[in-house]
C-alpha positions in Angstrom: -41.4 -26.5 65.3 -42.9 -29.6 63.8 -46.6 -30.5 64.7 -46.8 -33.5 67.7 -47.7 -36.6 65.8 -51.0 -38.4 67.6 -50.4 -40.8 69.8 -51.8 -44.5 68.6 -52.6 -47.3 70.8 -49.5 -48.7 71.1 -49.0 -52.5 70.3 -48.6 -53.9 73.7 -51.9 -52.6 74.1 -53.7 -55.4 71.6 -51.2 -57.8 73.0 -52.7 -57.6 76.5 -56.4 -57.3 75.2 -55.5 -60.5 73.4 -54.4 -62.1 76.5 -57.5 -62.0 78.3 -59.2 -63.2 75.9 -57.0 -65.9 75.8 -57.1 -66.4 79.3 -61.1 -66.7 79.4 -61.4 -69.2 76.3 -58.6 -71.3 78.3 -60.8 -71.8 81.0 -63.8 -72.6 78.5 -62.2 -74.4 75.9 -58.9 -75.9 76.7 -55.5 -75.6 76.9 -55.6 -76.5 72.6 -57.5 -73.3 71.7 -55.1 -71.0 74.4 -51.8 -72.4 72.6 -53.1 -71.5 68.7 -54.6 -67.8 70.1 -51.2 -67.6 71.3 -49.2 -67.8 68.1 -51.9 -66.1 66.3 -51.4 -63.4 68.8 -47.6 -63.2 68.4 -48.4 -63.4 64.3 -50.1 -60.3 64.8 -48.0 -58.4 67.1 -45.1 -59.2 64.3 -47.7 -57.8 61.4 -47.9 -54.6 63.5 -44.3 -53.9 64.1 -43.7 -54.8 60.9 -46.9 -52.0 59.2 -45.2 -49.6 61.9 -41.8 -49.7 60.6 -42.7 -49.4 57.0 -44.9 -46.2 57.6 -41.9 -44.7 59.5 -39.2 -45.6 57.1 -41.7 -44.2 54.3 -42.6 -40.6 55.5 -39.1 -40.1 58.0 -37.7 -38.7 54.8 -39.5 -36.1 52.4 -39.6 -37.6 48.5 -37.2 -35.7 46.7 -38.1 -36.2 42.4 -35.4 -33.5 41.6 -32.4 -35.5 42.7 -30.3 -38.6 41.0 -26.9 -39.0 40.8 -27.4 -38.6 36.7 -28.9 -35.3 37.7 -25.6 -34.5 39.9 -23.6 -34.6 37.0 -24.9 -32.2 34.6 -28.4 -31.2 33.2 -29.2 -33.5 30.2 -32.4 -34.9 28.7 -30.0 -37.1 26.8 -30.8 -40.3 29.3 -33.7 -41.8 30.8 -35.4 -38.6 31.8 -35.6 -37.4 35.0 -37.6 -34.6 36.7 -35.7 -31.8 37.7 -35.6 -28.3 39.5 -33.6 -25.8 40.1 -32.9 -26.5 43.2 -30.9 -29.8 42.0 -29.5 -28.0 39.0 -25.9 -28.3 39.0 -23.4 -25.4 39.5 -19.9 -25.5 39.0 -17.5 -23.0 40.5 -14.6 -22.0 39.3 -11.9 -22.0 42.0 -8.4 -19.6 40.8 -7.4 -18.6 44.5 -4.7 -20.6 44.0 -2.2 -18.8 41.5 -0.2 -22.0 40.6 -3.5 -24.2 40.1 -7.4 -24.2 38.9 -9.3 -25.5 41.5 -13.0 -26.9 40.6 -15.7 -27.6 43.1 -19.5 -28.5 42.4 -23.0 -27.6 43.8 -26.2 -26.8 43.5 -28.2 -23.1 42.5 -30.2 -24.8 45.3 -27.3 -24.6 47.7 -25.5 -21.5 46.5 -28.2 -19.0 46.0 -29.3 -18.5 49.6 -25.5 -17.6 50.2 -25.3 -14.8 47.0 -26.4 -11.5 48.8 -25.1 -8.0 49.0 -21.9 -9.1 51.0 -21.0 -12.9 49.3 -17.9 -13.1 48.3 -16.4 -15.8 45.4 -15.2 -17.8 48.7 -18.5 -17.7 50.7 -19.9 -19.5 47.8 -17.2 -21.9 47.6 -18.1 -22.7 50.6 -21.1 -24.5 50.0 -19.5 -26.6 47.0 -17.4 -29.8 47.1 -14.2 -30.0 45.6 -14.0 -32.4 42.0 -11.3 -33.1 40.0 -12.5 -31.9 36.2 -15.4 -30.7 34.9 -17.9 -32.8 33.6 -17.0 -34.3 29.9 -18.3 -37.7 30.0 -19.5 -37.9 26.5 -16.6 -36.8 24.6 -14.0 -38.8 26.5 -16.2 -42.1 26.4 -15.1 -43.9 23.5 -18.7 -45.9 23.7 -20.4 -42.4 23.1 -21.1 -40.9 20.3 -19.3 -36.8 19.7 -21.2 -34.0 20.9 -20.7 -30.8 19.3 -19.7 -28.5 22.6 -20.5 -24.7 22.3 -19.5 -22.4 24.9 -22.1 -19.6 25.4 -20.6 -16.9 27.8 -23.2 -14.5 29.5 -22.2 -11.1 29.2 -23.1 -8.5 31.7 -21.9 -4.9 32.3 -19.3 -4.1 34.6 -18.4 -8.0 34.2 -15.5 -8.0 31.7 -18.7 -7.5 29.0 -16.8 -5.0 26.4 -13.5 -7.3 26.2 -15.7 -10.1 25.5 -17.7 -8.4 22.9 -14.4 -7.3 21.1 -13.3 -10.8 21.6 -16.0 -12.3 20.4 -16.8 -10.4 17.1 -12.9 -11.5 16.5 -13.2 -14.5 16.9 -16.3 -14.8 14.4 -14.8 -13.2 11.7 -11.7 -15.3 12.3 -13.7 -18.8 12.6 -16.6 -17.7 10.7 -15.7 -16.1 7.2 -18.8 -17.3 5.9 -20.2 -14.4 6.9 -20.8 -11.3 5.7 -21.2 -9.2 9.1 -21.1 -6.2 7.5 -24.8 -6.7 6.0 -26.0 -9.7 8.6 -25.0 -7.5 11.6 -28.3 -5.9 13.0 -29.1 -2.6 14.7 -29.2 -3.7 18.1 -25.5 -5.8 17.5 -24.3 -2.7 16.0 -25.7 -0.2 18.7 -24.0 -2.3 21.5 -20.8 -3.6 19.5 -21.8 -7.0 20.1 -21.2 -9.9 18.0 -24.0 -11.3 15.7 -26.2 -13.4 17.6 -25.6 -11.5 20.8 -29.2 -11.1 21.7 -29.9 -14.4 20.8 -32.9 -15.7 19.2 -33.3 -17.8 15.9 -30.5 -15.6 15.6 -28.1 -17.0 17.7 -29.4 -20.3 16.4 -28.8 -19.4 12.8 -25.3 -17.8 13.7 -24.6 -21.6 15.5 -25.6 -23.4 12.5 -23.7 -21.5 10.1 -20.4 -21.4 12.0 -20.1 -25.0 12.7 -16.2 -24.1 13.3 -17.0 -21.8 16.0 -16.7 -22.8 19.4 -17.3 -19.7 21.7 -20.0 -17.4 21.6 -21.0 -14.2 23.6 -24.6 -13.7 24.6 -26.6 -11.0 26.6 -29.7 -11.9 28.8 -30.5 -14.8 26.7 -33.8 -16.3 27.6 -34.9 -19.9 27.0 -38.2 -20.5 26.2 -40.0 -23.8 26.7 -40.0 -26.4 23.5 -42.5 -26.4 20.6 -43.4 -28.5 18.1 -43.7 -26.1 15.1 -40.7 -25.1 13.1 -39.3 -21.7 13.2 -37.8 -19.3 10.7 -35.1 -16.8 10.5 -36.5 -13.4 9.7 -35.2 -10.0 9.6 -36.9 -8.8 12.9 -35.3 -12.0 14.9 -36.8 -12.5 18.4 -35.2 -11.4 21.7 -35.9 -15.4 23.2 -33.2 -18.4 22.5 -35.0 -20.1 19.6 -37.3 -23.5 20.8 -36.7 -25.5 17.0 -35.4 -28.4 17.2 -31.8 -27.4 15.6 -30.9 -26.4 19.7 -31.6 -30.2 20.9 -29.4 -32.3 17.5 -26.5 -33.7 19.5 -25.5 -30.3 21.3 -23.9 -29.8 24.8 -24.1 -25.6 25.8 -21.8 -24.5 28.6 -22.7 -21.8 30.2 -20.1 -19.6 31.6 -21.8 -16.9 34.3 -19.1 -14.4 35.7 -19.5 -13.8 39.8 -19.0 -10.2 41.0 -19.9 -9.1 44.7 -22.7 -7.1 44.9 -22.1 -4.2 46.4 -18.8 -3.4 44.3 -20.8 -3.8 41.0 -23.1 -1.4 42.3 -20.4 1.3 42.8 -18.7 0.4 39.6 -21.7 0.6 37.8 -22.7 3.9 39.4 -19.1 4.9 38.9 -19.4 4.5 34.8 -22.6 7.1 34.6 -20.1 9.3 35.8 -17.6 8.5 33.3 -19.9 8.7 30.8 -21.7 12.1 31.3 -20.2 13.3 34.5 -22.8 14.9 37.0 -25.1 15.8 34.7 -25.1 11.9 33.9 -25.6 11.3 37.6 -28.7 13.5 38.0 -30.3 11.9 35.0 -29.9 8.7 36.5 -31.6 10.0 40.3 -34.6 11.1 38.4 -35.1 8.0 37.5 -34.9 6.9 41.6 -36.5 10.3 43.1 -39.9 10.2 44.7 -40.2 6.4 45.1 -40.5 5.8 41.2 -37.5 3.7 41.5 -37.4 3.4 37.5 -35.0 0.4 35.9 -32.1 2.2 33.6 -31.1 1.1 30.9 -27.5 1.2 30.7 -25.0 -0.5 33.6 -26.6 0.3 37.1 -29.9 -1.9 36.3 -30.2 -4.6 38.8 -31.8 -7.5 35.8 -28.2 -7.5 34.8 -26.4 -8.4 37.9 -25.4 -11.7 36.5 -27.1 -13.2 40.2 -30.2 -12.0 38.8 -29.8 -13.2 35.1 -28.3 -16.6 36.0 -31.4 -17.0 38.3 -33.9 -15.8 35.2 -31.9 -18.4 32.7 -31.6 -21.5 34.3 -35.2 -21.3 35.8 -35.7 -21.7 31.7 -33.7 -24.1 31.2 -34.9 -26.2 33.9 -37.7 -25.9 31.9 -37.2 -26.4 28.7 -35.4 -29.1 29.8 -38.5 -31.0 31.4 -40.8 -30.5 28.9 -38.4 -32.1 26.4 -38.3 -35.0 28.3 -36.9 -37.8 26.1 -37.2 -36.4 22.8 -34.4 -33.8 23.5 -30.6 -34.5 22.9 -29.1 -31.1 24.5 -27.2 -30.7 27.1 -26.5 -27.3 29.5 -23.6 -27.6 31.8 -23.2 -24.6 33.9 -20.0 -22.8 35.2 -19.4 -19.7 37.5 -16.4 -18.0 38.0 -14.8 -14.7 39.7 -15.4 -11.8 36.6 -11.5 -11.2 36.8 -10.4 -14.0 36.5 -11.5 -15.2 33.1 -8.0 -15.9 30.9 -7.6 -18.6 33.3 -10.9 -20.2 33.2 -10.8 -20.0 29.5 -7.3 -22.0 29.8 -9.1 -24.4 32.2 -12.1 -24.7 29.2 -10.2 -24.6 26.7 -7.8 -28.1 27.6 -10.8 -29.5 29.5 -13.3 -29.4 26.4 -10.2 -29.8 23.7 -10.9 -26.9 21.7 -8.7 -23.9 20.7 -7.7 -21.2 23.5 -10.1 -18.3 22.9 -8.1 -15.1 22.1 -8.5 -12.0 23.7 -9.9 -12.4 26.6 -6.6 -11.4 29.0 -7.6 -8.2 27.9 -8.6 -5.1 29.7 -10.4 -2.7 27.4 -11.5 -0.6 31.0 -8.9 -1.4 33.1 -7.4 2.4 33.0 -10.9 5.2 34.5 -11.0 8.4 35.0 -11.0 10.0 38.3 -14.6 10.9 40.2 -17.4 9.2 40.7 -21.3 10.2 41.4 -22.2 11.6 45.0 -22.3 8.7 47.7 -26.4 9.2 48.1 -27.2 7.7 44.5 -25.4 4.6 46.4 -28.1 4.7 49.3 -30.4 5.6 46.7 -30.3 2.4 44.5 -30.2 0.2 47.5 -33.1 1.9 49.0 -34.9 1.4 45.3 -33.7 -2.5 44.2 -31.5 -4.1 46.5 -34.1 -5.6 48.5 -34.9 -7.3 45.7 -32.0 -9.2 44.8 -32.5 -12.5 46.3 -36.2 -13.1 45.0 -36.4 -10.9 41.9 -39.5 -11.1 40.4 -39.4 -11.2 36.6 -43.3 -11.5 36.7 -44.1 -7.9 37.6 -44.5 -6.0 34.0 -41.9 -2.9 34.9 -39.0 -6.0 35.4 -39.9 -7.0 31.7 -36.7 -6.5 29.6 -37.6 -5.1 26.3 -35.1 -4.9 23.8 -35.8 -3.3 20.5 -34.4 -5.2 17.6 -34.0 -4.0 13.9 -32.4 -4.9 11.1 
């Protein structure tokens, strides 16, 4: 309930003070000196309605530095820079409900996120979007602008579509990437997980990007963005688990994000579901140790909640709003961010793919785990895991040290 505002003395109250006044020096001074109190009187009276309605236009609306129509469009330090947040950070939402046609609508993480709990379907956050006719490519279709180079990162989760999109994306560097020798660049923790180089990302990532200038599409897993420095980088061996901060990520470059939405409650059952095909109930019991007695440890394989993409699209783009800020001006990088239903990515490639003008990314109407076994783990390790993380999921806190995500790296 807002607090009651104080009364003040109202204007009509000088007015009448004023009067009087007026009235006495009449009767002193003349009918001369009662005309010019008069109209200095109503000169007043005009000052204070005038004071009073700037101080009400002024504070009837909260200042709001994280909104411009610029901002509305896509996140860029490209332009005259503006503050942002992430609660003006554009989101677009990838609409295939329609089977004969791609459907695009845009918001905000500030007005989808309060809407992405246990239940929220694709269409509850559609919802809170308005419907636009393309994505955003101003740059490249603007004759007047000078070509960006457009990468596509897609975030990879598990039980997200993550092992066709590995396999499709080591393909599609060796195919667009020959350059390469993967055989002796690939690293341990690519190899362990079958990702692509540059999966972790890094000055990894950023080296894999500068090298494969005819790649277009690349795969990444809980990529983190640092804030900018000023020092220059080097690519080592041991590569770090952060997105690199030199200043080859801001020459010219628009990054499109590509997050893949997934209700929460059925990625918790799928995710519980592959412990079982991996290991059957002996799996499952290793995995309730983990939960028993209130320890409520994080696994590290599927059922961990940091890799609910909710969570890790939350974790990046709090980053990148960042990053983004602290570049200011100096920066020429641009992050445009798309979400769309995890089954229904051939189509949102298609929609990419003609939007941005770039090749169709092969592959990806794949599905490597669309066949399971039979079984699943007992229903309690459900109850158990929501008892242990859900009530986490809307404000996850990355701060806490046993929500750190430590990934070991070697060559």
């Amino acid at each position: 309930m807002p607090t009651p505002r104080k009364k003040k003395a109202g204007s009509g109250s000088i007015c009448w003070v004023l009067l009087i006044r007026c009235h006495l020096c009449a009767q002193k001074k003349g009918i001369a000196r009662l005309l010019i109190l008069l109209i200095l009187s109503t000169s007043l009276l005009a000052l204070i309605r005038s004071s009073h309605m700037i101080s009400k236009c002024y504070y009837s609306k909260p200042l709001v530095a994280n909104y411009s129509p610029a901002i509305a469009v896509k996140t860029t330090t490209s332009e005259t820079h503006q503050i942002i947040s992430s609660e003006s950070l554009p989101i677009y939402l990838i609409d295939t409900s329609d089977i004969n046609h791609t459907n695009i609508a845009a918001s905000t993480w500030g007005d989808i996120a309060p809407h992405w709990n246990r239940t929220a379907q694709f269409s509850n956050l559609l919802s809170h979007a308005t419907t636009v006719s393309s994505l955003p490519n101003k740059y490249n279709n603007n004759a007047n602008s000078k070509k960006r180079r457009q990468i596509i990162l897609i975030h990879c989760g598990p039980k997200l579509g993550s092992t066709t999109l590995r396999q499709a994306c080591t393909k599609n560097l060796y195919r667009t990437c020959p350059q390469i020798n993967y055989t002796t660049y690939t690293n341990f923790a690519e190899r362990h997980e079958w990702g692509p180089a540059g999966y972790f990302g890094g000055n990894r990532l950023i080296s894999v990007m500068n090298k494969c200038v005819d790649t277009n599409y690349f795969c990444v897993k809980q990529m983190t963005m640092l804030p900018p420095t000023t020092t220059t980088t080097t690519t080592t061996t041991d590569e770090s688990n952060n997105i690199a901060t030199t200043a080859a990520m801001t020459q010219n470059v628009e990054y499109i994000h590509l997050f893949p939405f997934r209700n929460y409650n059925d990625w918790v059952r799928s995710a519980i579901k592959q412990q079982y095909d991996r290991g059957g109930e002996i799996r499952c019991r290793r995995v309730m140790e983990l939960w028993d007695g209130g320890k409520c440890q994080h696994d590290r394989n599927e059922i961990d909640i940091r890799k609910y993409s909710r969570v890790d699209l939350d974790r990046f783009q709090d980053g990148v709003v960042r990053r983004m800020n602290q570049l200011g001006e100096r920066g020429k990088e641009e992050h445009t961010f798309l979400l769309y239903l995890h089954r229904d990515l051939q189509r949102v490639m298609e929609l990419v793919s003609t939007t941005y003008q770039m090749p169709m990314f092969p592959g990806t109407g794949e599905k490597l785990k669309g066949t399971r076994p039979e079984g699943t783990c007992n229903e309690s390790l459900v109850e158990q895991y929501h008892e242990c993380f859900s009530d986490e999921l809307m404000e996850f806190r990355w701060d806490l040290p046993e929500n750190q995500i430590i990934k070991i790296v070697r060559g």
